[in-house]
VOFI-323660 format. One record per atom (N, C-alpha, C): residue number from 1; residue in one letter; x, y, z. Coordinates in Angstrom, 3 decimals, decimal comma. Each point is the difference from the previous one (the first is absolute). Layout:
N
nr: NUM&rest: A&c1: X&c2: Y&c3: Z $
...
// end
This chain:
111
nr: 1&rest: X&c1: 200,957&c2: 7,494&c3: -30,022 $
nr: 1&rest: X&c1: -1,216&c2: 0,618&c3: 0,456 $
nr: 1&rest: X&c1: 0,073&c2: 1,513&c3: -0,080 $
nr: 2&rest: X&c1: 1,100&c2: 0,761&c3: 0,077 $
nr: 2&rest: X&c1: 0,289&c2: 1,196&c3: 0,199 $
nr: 2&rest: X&c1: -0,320&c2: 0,630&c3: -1,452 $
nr: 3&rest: X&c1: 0,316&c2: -0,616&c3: -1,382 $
nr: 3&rest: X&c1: -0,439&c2: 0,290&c3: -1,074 $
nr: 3&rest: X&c1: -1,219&c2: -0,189&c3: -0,432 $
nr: 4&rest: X&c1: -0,962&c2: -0,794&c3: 0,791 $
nr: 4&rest: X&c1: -1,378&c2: -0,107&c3: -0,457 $
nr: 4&rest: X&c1: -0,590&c2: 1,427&c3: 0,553 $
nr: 5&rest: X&c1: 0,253&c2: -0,151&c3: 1,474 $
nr: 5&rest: X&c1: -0,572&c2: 1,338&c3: 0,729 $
nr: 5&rest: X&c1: 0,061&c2: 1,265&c3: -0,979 $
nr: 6&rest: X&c1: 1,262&c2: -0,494&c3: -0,327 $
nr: 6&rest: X&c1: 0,611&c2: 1,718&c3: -0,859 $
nr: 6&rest: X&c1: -1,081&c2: 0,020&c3: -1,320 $
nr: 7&rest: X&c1: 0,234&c2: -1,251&c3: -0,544 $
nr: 7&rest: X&c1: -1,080&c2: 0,252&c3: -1,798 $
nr: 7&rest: X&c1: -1,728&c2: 0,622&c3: 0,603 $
nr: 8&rest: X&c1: -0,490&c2: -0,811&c3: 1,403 $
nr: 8&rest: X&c1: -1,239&c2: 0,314&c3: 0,545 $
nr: 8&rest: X&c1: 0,076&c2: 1,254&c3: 0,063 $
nr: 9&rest: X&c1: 0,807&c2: 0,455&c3: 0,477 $
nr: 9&rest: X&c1: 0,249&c2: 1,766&c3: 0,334 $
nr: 9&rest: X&c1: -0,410&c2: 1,215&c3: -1,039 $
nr: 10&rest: X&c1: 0,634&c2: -0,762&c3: -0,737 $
nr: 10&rest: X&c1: 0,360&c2: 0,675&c3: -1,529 $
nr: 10&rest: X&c1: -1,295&c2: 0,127&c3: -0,434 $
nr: 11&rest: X&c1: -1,108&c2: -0,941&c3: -0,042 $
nr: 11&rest: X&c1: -0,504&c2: -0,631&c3: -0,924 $
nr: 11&rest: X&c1: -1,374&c2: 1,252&c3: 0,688 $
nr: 12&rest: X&c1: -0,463&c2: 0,493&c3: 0,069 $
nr: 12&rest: X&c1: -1,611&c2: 0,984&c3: 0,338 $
nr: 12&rest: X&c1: -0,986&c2: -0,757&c3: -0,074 $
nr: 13&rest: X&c1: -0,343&c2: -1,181&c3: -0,957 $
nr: 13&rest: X&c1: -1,330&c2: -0,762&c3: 0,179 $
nr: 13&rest: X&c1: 0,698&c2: -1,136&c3: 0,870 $
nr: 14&rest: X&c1: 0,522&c2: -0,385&c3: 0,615 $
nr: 14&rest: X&c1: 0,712&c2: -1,217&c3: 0,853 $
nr: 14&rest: X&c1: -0,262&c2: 0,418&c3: 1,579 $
nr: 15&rest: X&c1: 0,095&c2: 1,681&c3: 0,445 $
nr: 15&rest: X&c1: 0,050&c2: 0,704&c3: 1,252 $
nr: 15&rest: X&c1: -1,482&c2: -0,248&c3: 0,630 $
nr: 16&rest: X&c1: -1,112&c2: -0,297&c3: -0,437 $
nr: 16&rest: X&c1: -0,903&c2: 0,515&c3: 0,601 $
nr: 16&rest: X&c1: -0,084&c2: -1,848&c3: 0,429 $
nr: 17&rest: X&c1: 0,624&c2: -0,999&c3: -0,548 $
nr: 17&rest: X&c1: -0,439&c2: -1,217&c3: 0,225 $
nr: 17&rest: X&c1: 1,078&c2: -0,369&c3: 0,830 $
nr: 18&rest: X&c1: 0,734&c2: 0,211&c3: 0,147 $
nr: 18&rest: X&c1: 1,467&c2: 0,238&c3: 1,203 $
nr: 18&rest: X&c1: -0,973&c2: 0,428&c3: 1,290 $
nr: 19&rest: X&c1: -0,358&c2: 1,528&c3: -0,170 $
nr: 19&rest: X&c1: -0,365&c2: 0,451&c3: 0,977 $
nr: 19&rest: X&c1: -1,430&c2: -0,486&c3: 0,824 $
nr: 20&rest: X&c1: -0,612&c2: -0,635&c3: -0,518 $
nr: 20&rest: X&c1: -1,554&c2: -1,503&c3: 0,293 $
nr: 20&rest: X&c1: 0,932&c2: -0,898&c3: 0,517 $
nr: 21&rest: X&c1: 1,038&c2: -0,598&c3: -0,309 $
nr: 21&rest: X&c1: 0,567&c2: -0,961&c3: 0,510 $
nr: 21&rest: X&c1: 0,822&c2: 0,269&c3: 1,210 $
nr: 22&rest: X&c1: 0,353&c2: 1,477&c3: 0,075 $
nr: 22&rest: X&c1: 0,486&c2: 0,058&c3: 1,317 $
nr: 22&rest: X&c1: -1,186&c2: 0,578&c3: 0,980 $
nr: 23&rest: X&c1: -0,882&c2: 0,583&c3: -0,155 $
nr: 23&rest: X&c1: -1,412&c2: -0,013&c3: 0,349 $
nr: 23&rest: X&c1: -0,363&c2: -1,200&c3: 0,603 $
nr: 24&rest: X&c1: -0,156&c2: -0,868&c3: -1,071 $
nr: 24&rest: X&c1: -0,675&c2: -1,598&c3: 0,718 $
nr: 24&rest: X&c1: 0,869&c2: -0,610&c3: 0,631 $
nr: 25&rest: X&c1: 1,655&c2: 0,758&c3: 0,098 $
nr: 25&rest: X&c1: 0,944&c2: -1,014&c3: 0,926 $
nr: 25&rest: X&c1: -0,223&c2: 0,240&c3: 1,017 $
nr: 26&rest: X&c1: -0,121&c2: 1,436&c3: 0,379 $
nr: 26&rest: X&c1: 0,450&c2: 1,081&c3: 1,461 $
nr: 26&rest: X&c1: -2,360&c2: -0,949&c3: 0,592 $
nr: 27&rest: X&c1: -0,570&c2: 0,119&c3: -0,685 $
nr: 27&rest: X&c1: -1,210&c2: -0,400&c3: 0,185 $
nr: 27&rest: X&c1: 0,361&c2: -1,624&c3: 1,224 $
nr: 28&rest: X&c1: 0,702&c2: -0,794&c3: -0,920 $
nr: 28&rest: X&c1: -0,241&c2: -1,186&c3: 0,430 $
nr: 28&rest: X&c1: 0,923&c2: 0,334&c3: 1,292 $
nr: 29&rest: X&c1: 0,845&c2: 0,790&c3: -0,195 $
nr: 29&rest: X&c1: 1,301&c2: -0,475&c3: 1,094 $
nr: 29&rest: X&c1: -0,581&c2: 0,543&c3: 1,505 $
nr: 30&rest: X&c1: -1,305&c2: 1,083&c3: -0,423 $
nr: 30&rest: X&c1: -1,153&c2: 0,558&c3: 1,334 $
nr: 30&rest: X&c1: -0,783&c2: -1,078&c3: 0,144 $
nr: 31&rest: X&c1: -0,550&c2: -0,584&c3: -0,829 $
nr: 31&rest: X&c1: -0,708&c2: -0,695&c3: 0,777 $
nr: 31&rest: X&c1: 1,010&c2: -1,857&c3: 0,428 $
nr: 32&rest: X&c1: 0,978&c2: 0,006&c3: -0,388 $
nr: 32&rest: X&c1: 0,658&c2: -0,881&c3: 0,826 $
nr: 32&rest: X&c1: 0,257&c2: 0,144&c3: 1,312 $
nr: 33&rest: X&c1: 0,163&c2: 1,699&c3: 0,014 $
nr: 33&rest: X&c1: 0,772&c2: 0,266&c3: 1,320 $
nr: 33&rest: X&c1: -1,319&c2: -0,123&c3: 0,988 $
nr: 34&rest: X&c1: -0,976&c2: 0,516&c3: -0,512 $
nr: 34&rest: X&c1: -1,950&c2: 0,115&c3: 0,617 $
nr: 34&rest: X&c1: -0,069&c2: -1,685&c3: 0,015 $
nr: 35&rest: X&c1: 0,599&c2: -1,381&c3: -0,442 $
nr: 35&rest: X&c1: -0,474&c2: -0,895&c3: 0,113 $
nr: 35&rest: X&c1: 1,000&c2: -0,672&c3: 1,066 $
nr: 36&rest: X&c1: 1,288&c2: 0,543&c3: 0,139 $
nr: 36&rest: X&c1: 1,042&c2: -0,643&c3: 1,042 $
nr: 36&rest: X&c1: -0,631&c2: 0,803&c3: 0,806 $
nr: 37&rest: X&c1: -0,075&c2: 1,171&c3: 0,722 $
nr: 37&rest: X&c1: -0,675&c2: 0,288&c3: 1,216 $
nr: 37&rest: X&c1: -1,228&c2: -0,609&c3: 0,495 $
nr: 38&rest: X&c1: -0,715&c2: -0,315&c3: -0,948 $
nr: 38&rest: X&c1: -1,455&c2: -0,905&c3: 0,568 $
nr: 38&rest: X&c1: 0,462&c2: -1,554&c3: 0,191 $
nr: 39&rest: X&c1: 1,060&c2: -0,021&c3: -0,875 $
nr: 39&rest: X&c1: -0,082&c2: -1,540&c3: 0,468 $
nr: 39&rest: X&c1: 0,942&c2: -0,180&c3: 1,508 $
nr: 40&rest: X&c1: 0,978&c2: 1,150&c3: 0,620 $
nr: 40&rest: X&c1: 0,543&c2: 0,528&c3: 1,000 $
nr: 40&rest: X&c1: -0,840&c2: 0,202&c3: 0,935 $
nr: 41&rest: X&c1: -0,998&c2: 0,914&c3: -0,457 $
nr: 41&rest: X&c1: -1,398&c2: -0,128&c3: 1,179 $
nr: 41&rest: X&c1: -0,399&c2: -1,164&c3: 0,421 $
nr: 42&rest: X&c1: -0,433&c2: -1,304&c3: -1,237 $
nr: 42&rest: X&c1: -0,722&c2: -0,971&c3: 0,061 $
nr: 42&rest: X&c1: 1,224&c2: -0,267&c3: 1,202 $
nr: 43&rest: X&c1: 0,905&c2: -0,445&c3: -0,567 $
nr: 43&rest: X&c1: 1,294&c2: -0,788&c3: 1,227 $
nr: 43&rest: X&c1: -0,087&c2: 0,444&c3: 1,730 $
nr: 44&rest: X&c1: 0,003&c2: 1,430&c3: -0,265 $
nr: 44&rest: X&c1: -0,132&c2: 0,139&c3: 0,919 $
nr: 44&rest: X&c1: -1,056&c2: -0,110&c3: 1,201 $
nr: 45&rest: X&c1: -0,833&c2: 0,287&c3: -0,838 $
nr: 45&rest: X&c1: -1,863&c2: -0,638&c3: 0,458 $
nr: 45&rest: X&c1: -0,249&c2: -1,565&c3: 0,551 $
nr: 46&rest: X&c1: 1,287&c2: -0,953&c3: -0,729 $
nr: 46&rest: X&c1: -0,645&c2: -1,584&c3: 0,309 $
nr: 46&rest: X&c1: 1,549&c2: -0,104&c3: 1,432 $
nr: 47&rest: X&c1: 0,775&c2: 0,852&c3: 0,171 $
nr: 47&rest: X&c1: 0,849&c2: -0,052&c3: 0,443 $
nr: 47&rest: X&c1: -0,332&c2: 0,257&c3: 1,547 $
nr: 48&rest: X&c1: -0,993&c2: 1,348&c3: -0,307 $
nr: 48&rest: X&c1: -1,138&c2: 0,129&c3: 1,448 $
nr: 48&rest: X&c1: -0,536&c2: -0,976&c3: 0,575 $
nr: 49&rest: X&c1: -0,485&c2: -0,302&c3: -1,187 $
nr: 49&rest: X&c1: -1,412&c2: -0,870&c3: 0,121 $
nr: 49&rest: X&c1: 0,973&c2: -1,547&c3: 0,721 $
nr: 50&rest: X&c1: 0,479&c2: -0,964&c3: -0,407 $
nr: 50&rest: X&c1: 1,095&c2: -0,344&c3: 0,820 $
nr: 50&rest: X&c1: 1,126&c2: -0,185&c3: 1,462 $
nr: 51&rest: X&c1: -0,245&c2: 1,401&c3: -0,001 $
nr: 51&rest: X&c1: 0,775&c2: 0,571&c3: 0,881 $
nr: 51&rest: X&c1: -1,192&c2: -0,300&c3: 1,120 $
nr: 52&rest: X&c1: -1,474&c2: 0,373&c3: -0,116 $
nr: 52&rest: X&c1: -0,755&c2: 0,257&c3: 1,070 $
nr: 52&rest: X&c1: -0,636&c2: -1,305&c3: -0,067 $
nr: 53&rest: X&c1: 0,347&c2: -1,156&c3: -0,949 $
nr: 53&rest: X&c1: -0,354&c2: -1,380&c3: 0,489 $
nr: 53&rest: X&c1: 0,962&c2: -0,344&c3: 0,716 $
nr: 54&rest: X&c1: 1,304&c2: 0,182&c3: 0,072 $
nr: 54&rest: X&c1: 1,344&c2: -0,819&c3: 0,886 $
nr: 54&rest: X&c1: -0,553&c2: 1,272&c3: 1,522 $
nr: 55&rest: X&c1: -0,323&c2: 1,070&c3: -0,196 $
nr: 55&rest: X&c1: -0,044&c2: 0,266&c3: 1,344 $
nr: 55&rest: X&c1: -1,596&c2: -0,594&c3: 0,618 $
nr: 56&rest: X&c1: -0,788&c2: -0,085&c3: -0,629 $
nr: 56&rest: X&c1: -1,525&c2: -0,976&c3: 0,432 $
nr: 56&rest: X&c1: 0,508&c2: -0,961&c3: 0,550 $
nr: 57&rest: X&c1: 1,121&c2: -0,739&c3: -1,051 $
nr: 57&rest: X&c1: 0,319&c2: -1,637&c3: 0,116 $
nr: 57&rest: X&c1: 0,767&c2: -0,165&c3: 1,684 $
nr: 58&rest: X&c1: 0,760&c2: 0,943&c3: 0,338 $
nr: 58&rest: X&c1: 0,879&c2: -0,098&c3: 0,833 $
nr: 58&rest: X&c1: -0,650&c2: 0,495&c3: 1,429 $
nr: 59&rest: X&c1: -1,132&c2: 0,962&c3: -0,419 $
nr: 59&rest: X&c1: -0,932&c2: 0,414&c3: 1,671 $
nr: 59&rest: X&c1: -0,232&c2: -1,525&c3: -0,047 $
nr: 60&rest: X&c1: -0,907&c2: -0,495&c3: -0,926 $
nr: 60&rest: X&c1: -0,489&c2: -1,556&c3: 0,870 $
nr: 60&rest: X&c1: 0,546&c2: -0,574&c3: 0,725 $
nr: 61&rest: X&c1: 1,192&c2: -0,421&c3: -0,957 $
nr: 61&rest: X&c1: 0,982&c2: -1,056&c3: 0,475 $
nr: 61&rest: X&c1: 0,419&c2: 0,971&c3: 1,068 $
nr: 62&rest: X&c1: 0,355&c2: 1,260&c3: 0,836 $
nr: 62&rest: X&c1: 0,299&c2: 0,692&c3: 1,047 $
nr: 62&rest: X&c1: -1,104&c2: -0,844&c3: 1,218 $
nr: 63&rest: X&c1: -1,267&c2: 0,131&c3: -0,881 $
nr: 63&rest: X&c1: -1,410&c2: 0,313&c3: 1,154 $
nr: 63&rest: X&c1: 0,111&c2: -2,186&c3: 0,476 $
nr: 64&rest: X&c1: 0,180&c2: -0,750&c3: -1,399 $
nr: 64&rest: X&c1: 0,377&c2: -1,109&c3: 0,380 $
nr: 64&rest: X&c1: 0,793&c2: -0,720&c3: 1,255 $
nr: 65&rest: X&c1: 0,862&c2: 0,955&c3: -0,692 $
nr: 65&rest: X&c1: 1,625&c2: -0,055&c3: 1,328 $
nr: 65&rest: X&c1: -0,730&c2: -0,122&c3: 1,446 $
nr: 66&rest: X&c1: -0,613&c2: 0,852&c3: 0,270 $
nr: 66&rest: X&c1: -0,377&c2: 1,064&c3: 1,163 $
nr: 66&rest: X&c1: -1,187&c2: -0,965&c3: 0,648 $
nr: 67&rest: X&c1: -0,820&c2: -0,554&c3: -1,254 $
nr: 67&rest: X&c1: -0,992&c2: -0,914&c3: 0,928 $
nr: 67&rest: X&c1: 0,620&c2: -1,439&c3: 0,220 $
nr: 68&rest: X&c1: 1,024&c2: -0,169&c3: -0,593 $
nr: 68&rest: X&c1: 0,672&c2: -1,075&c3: 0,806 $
nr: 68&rest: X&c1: 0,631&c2: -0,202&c3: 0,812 $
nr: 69&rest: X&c1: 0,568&c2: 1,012&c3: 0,134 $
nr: 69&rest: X&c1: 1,250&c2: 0,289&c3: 1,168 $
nr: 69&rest: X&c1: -1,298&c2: -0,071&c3: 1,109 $
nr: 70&rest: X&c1: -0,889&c2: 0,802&c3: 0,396 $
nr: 70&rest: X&c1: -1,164&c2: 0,134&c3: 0,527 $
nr: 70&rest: X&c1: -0,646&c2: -1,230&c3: 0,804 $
nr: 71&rest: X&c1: -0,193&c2: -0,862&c3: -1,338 $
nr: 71&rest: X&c1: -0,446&c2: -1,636&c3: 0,085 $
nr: 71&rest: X&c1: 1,082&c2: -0,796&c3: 0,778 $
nr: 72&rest: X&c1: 1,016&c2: 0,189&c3: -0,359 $
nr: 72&rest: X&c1: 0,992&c2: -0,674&c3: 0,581 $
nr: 72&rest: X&c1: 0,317&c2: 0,706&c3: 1,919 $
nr: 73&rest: X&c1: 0,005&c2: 0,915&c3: -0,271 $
nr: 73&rest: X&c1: -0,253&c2: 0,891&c3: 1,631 $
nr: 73&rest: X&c1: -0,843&c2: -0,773&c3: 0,652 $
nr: 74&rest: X&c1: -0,984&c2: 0,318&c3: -0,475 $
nr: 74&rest: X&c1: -1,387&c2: -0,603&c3: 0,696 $
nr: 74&rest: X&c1: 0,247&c2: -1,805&c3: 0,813 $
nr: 75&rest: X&c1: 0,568&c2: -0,474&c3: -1,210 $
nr: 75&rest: X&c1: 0,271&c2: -1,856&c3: 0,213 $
nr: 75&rest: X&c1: 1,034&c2: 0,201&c3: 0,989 $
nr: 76&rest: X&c1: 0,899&c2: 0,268&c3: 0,064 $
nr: 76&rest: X&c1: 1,388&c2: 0,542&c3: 0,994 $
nr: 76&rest: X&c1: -0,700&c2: 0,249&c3: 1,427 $
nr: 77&rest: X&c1: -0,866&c2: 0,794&c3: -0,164 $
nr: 77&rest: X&c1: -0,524&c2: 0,760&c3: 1,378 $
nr: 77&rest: X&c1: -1,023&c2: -1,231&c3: 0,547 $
nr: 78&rest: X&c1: -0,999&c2: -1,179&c3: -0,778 $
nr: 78&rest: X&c1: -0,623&c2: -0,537&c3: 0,798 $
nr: 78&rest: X&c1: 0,736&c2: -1,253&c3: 0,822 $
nr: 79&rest: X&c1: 1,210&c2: -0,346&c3: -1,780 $
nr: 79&rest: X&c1: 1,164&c2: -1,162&c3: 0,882 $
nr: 79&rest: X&c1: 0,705&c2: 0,244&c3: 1,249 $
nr: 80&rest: X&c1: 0,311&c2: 1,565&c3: 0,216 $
nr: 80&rest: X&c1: 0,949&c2: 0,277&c3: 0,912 $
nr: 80&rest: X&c1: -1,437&c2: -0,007&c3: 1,033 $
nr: 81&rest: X&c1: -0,512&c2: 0,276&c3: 0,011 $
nr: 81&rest: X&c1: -1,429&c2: 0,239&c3: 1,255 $
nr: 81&rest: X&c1: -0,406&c2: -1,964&c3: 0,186 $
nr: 82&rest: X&c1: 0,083&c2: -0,986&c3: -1,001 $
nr: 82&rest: X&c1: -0,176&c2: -1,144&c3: 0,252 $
nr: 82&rest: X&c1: 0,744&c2: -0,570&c3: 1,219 $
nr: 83&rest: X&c1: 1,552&c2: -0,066&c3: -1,108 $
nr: 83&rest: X&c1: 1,127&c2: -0,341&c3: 0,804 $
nr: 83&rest: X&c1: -0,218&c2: 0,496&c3: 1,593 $
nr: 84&rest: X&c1: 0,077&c2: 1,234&c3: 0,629 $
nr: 84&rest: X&c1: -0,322&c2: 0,784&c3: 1,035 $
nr: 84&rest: X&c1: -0,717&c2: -1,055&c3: 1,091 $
nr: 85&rest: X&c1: -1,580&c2: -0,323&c3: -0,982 $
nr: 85&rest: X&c1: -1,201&c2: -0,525&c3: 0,551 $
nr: 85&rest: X&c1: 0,736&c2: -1,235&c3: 0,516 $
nr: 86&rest: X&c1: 0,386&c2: -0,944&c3: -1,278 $
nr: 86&rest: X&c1: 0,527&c2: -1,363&c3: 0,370 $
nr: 86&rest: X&c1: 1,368&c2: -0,207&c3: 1,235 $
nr: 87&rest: X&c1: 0,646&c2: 1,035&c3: 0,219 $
nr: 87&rest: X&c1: 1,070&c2: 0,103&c3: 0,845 $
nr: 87&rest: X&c1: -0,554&c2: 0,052&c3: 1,863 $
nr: 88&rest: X&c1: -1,108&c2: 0,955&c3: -0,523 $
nr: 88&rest: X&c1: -0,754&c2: 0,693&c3: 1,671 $
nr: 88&rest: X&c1: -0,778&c2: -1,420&c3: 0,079 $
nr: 89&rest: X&c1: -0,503&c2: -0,825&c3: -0,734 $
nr: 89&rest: X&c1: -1,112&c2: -1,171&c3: 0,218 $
nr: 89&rest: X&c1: 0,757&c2: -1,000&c3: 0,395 $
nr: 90&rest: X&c1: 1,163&c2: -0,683&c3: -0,559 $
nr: 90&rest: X&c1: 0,988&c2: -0,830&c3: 0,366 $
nr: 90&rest: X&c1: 1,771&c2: 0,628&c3: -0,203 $
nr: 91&rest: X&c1: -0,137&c2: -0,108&c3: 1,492 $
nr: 91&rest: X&c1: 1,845&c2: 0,633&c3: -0,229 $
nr: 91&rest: X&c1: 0,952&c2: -0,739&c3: 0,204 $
nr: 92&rest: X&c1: -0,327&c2: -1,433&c3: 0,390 $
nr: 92&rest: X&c1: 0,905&c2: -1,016&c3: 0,012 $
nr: 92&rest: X&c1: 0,054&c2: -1,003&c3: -1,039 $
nr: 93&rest: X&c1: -1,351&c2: 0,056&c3: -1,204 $
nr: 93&rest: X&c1: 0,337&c2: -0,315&c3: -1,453 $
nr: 93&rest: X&c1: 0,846&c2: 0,471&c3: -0,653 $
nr: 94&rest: X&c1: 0,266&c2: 1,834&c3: 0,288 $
nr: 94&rest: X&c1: 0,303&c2: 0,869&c3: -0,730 $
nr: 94&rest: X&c1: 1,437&c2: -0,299&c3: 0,144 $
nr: 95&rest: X&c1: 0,522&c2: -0,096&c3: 1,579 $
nr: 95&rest: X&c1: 1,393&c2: -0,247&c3: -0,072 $
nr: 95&rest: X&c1: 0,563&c2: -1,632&c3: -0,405 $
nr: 96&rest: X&c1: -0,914&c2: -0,845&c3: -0,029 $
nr: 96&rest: X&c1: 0,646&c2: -0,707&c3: -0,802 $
nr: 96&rest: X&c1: 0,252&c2: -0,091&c3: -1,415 $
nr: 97&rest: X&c1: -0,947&c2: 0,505&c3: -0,637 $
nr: 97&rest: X&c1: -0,003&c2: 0,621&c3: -1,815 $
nr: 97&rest: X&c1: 1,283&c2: 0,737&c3: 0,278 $
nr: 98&rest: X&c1: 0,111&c2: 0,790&c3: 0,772 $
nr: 98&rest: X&c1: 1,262&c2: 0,907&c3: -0,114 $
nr: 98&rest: X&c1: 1,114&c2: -0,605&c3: -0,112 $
nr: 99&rest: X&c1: 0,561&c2: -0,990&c3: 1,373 $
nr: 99&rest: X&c1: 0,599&c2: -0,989&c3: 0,154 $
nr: 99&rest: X&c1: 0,638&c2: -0,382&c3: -1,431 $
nr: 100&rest: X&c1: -1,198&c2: -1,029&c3: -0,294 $
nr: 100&rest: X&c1: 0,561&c2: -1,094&c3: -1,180 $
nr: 100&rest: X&c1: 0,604&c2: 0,942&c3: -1,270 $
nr: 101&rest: X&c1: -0,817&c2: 0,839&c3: -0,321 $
nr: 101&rest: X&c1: 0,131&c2: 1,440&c3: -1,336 $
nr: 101&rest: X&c1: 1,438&c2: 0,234&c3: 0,409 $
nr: 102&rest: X&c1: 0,554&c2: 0,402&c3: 0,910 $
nr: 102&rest: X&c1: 1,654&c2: 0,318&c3: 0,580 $
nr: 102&rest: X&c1: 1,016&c2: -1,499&c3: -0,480 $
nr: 103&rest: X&c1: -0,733&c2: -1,135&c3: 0,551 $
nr: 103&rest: X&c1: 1,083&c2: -1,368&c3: 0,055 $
nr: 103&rest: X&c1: -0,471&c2: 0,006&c3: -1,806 $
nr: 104&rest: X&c1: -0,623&c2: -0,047&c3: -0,581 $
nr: 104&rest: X&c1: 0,031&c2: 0,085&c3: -1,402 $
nr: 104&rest: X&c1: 0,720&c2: 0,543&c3: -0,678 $
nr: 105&rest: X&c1: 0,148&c2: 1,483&c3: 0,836 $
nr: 105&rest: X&c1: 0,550&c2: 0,945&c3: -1,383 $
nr: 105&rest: X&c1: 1,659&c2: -0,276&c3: 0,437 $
nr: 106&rest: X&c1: -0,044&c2: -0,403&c3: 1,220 $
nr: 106&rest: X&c1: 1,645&c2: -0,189&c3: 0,643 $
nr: 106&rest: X&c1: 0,412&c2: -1,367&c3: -0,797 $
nr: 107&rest: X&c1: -0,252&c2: -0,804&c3: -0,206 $
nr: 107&rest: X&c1: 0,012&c2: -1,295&c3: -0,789 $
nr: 107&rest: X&c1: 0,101&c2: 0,606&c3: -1,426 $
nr: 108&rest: X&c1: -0,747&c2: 0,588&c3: -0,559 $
nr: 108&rest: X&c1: 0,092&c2: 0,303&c3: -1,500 $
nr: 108&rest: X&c1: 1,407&c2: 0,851&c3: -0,192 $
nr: 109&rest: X&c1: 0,388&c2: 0,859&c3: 1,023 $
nr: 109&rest: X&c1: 1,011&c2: 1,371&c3: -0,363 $
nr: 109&rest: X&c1: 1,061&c2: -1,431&c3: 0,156 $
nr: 110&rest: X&c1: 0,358&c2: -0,986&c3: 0,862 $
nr: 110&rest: X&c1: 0,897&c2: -0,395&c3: 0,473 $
nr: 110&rest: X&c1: 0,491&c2: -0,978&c3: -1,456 $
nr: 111&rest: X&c1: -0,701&c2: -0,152&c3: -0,795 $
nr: 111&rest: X&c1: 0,529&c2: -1,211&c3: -1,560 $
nr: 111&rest: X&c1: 0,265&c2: 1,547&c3: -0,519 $
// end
């Protein structure tokens, strides 16, 4: 290759078509570099774009969380207010439920 360059060199009608070709090289190698940055932009653009669906995605599922825990509060608070009711209405049902619930679980631990 080093001897072609050299005869091109030499040669005066060969220079000006050398020099178009390094013209149209240095040309393409700008707008490669102008086409990796946009396509770097693009990346980075769907990378946003992405980014602010997983954080959308994750308030819900946050705001989800939050109305269940909520829901579940709520059920907790009327059982524990039931239980309460059913204890103050009959308290000698209550201690026998208690009762047997004890000889049960004492029977189950004991196998």
């Amino acid at each position: 290759m080093a001897t072609t360059s050299k005869s091109t060199r030499s040669n005066d009608d060969a220079n000006p078509i050398v020099d178009d070709i390094a013209e149209r090289a240095a040309r393409i190698r700008e707008d490669l570099a102008a086409l990796g940055d946009a396509l770097a932009g693009a990346g980075s653009v769907k990378s946003g774009v992405a980014r602010e669906a997983a954080e959308h995605k994750i308030d819900e599922l946050l705001k989800s969380g939050e109305k269940i825990v909520s829901e579940l509060s709520g059920q907790y608070s009327r059982a524990e207010k039931q239980v309460s009711t059913t204890v103050r209405d009959k308290p000698l049902q209550s201690i026998g439920v208690a009762v047997a619930a004890g000889f049960l679980a004492a029977f189950l631990m004991r196998r």
